[in-house]
C-alpha positions as CSV (number, residue, x, y, z in Angstrom):
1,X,108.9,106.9,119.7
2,X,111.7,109.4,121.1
3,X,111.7,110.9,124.1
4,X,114.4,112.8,126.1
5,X,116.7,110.8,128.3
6,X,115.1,109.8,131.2
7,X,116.5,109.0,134.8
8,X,117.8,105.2,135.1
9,X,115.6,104.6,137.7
10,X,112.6,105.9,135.6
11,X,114.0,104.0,132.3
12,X,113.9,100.9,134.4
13,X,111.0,101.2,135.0
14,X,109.6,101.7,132.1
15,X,111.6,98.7,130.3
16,X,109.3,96.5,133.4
17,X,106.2,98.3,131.8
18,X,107.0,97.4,128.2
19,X,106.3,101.1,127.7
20,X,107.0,102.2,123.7
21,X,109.8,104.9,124.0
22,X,107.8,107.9,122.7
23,X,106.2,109.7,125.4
24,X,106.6,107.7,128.6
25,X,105.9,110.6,130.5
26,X,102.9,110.9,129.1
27,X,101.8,107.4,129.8
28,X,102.7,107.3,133.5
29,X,99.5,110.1,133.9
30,X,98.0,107.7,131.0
31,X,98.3,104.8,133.0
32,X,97.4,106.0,136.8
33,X,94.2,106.7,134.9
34,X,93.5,103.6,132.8
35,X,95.0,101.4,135.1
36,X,96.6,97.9,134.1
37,X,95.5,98.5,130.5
38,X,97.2,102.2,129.7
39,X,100.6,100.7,128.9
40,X,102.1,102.9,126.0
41,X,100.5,102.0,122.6
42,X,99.0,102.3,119.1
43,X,97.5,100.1,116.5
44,X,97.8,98.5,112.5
45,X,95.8,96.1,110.5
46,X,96.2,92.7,108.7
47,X,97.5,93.1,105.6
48,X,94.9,93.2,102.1
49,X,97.1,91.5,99.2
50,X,97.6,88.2,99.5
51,X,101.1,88.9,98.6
52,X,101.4,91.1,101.9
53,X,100.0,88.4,104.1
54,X,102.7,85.8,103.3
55,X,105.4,88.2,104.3
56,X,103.8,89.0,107.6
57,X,104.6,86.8,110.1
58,X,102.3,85.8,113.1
59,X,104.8,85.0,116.1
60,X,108.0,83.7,115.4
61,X,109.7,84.8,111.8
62,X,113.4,84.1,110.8
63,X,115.3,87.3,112.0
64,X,117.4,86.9,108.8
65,X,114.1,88.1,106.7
66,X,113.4,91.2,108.6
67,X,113.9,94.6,107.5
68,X,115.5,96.8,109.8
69,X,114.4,100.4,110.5
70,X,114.3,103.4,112.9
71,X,111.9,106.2,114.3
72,X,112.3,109.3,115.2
73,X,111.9,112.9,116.4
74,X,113.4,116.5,117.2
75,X,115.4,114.2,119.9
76,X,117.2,112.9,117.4
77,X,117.5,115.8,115.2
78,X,121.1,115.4,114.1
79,X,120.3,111.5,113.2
80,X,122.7,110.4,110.6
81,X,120.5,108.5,108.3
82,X,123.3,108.1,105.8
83,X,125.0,106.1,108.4
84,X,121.8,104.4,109.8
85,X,121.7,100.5,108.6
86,X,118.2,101.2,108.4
87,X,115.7,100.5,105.1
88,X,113.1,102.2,106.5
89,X,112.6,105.2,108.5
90,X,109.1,107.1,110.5
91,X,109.5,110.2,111.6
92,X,106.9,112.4,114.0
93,X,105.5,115.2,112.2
94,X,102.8,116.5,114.9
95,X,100.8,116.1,118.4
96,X,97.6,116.8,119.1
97,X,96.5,120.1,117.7
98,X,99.5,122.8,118.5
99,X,103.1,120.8,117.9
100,X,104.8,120.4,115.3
101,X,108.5,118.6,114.7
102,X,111.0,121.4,114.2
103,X,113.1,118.5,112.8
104,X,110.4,116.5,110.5
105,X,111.4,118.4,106.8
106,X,115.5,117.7,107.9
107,X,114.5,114.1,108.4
108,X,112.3,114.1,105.4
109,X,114.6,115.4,103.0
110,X,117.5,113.1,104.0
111,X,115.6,109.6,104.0
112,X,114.4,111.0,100.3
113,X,118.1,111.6,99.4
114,X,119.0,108.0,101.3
115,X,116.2,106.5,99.0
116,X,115.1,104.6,102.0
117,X,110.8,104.0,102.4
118,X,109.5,106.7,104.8
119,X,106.7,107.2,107.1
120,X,105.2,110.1,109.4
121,X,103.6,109.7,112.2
122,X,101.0,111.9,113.9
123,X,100.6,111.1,118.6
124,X,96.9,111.3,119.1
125,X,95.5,112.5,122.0
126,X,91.2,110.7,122.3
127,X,91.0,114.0,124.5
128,X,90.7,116.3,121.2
129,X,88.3,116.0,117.6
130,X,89.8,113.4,115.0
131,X,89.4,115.0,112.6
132,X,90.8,118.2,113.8
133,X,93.8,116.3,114.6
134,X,94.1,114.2,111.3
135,X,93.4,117.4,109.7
136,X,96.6,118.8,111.5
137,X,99.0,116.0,110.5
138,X,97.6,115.9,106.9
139,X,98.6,120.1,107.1
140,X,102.0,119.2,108.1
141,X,102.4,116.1,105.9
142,X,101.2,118.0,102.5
143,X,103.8,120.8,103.4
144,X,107.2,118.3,101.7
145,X,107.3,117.1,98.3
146,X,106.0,113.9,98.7
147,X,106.8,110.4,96.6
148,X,104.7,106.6,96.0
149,X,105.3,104.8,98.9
150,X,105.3,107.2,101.8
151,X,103.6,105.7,105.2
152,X,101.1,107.5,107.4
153,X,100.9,106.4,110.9
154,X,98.7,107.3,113.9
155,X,100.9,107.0,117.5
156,X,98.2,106.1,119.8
157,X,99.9,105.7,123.6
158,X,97.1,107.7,125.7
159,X,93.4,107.3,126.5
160,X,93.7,110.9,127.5
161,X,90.9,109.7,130.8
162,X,88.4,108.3,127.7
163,X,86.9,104.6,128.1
164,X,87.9,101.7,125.9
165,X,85.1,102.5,123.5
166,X,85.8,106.6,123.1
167,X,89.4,106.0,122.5
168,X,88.3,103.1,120.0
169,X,85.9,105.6,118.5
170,X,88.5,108.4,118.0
171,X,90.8,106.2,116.3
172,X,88.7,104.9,114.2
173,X,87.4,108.2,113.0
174,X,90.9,109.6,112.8
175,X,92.4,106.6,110.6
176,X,89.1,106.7,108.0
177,X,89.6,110.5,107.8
178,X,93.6,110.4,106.7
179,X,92.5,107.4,104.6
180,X,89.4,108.8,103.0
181,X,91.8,112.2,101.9
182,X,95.1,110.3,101.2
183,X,94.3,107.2,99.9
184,X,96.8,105.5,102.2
185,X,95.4,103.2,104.6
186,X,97.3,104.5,107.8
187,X,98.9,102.4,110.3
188,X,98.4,102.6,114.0
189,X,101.6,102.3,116.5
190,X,100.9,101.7,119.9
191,X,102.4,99.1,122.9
192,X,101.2,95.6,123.4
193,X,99.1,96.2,126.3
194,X,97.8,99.2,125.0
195,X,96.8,98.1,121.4
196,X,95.1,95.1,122.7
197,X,92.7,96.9,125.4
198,X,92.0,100.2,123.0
199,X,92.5,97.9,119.6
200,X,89.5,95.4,119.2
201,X,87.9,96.2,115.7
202,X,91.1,98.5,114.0
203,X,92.4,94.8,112.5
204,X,92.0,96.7,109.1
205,X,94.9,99.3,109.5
206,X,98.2,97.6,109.9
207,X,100.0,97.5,113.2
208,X,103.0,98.5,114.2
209,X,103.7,97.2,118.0
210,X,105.8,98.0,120.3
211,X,106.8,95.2,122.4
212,X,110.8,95.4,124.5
213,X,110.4,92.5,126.7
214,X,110.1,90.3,123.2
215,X,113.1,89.4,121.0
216,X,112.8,91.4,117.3
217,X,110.0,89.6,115.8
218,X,109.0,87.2,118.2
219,X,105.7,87.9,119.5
220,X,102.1,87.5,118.2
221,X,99.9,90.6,117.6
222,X,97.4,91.8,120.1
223,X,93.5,92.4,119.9
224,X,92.0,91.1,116.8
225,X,95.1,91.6,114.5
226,X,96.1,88.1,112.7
227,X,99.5,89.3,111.8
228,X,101.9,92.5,113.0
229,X,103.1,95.0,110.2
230,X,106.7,96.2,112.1
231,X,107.8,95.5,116.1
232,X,109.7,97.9,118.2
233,X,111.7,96.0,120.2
234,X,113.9,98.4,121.8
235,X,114.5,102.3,122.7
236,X,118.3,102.0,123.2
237,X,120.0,104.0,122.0
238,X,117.3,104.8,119.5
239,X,114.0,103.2,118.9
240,X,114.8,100.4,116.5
241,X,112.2,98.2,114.5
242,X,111.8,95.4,112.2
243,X,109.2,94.5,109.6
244,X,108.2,91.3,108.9
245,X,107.8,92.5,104.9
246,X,110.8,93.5,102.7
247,X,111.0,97.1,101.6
248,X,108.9,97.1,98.4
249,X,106.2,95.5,100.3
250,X,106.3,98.5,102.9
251,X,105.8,100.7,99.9
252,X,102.4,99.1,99.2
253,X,101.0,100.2,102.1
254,X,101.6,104.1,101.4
255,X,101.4,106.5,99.4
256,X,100.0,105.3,96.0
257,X,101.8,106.4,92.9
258,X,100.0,109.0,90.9
């Protein structure tokens, strides 16, 4: 997901890496403590409906099909979504405990007025309570007029020093908690490398991977998952995604209509 401009040298680096834009600062500390497996990540589930699962594609899909979309943050808080290509747009509403977007309602409000499907998105950090965390992004969430169709995501990049099974743990218990007071199964976003060392077992919420060294829509899912939800495949000069389902199918997976 966004991050500020970094040096060339350290964006070089982190296209080597396969690092998810977001918070690669974050993930450098992230990976000099988890080693080869703390590459920038977060995770998503196979889809339910049968209708979903012939839409999502497992490695190579025709590029033609996809549905284009963007993400992003208070780094992009002047992002013309009116002329954005883009059918689908997630924005980050909150970190941790203590941040909140300053830009999330703009961005809100416009992709409502674009009629575009929308998500939110929540970076976890394993070091904190779930549900003190998925209580904070609900908080923030349930403060705009919300709409059928809206996505919840969890942007899990960082094991925060936790093993393999505490970070599992945590998101596990984060995802049931926004699912059990929403309704909306929640999808994880996290990196290749990351989603399939922290991922075993979350196959259930639907994945959104972030993968650069991959053409858009070419790569099969880590861990468990059978089929990916929507690749990032780049960070330049915004991060830019594609979903293997069309627009109304995205819808299925949020908010459901009252």
């Amino acid at each position: 997901m966004p991050k500020p401009r970094l040096a060339a040298i350290a964006h070089t680096l982190k296209n080597q890496l396969d690092l998810p834009s977001k918070r690669f600062s974050l993930v450098i500390g992230g990976a000099i403590l988890a080693g080869t497996t703390a590459i920038t990540g977060v995770t998503g589930t196979a889809l339910a409906s049968s209708i979903e699962h012939s839409s999502v594609h497992e490695a190579h899909p025709e590029t033609a099909s996809l549905t284009y979309g963007v993400d992003v943050s208070r780094y992009e808080s002047d992002f013309d979504w009116n002329a954005s290509p883009a059918e689908f747009g997630i924005i980050k509403a909150t970190e941790g405990t203590s941040f909140r977007d300053a830009s999330f309602a703009r961005h809100w409000r416009e992709m409502d007025k674009k009629g575009i499907v929308r998500g939110a998105y929540h970076y976890g950090h394993p070091g904190n309570d779930p549900i003190g965390e998925a209580e904070y992004f609900l908080s923030m969430v349930n403060s705009q007029p919300a709409k059928p169709g809206d996505l919840l995501v969890l942007d899990l990049e960082t094991s925060n020093g936790k093993s393999v099974a505490e970070v599992n743990a945590w998101a596990k218990a984060w995802l049931s908690h926004v699912k059990t007071k929403t309704g909306i199964t929640p999808m994880l976003y996290s990196g290749w490398n990351f989603a399939n060392a922290y991922g075993k077992g979350l196959a259930e919420y639907p994945l959104w991977v972030a993968h650069y060294s991959k053409p858009k829509g070419e790569l099969t899912p880590p861990a468990d998952w059978k089929s990916w939800t929507i690749h990032q495949y780049t960070d330049s000069p915004v991060d830019q995604n594609v979903s293997a389902l069309t627009p109304d199918q995205l819808r299925k997976l949020g908010r459901p209509a009252v």
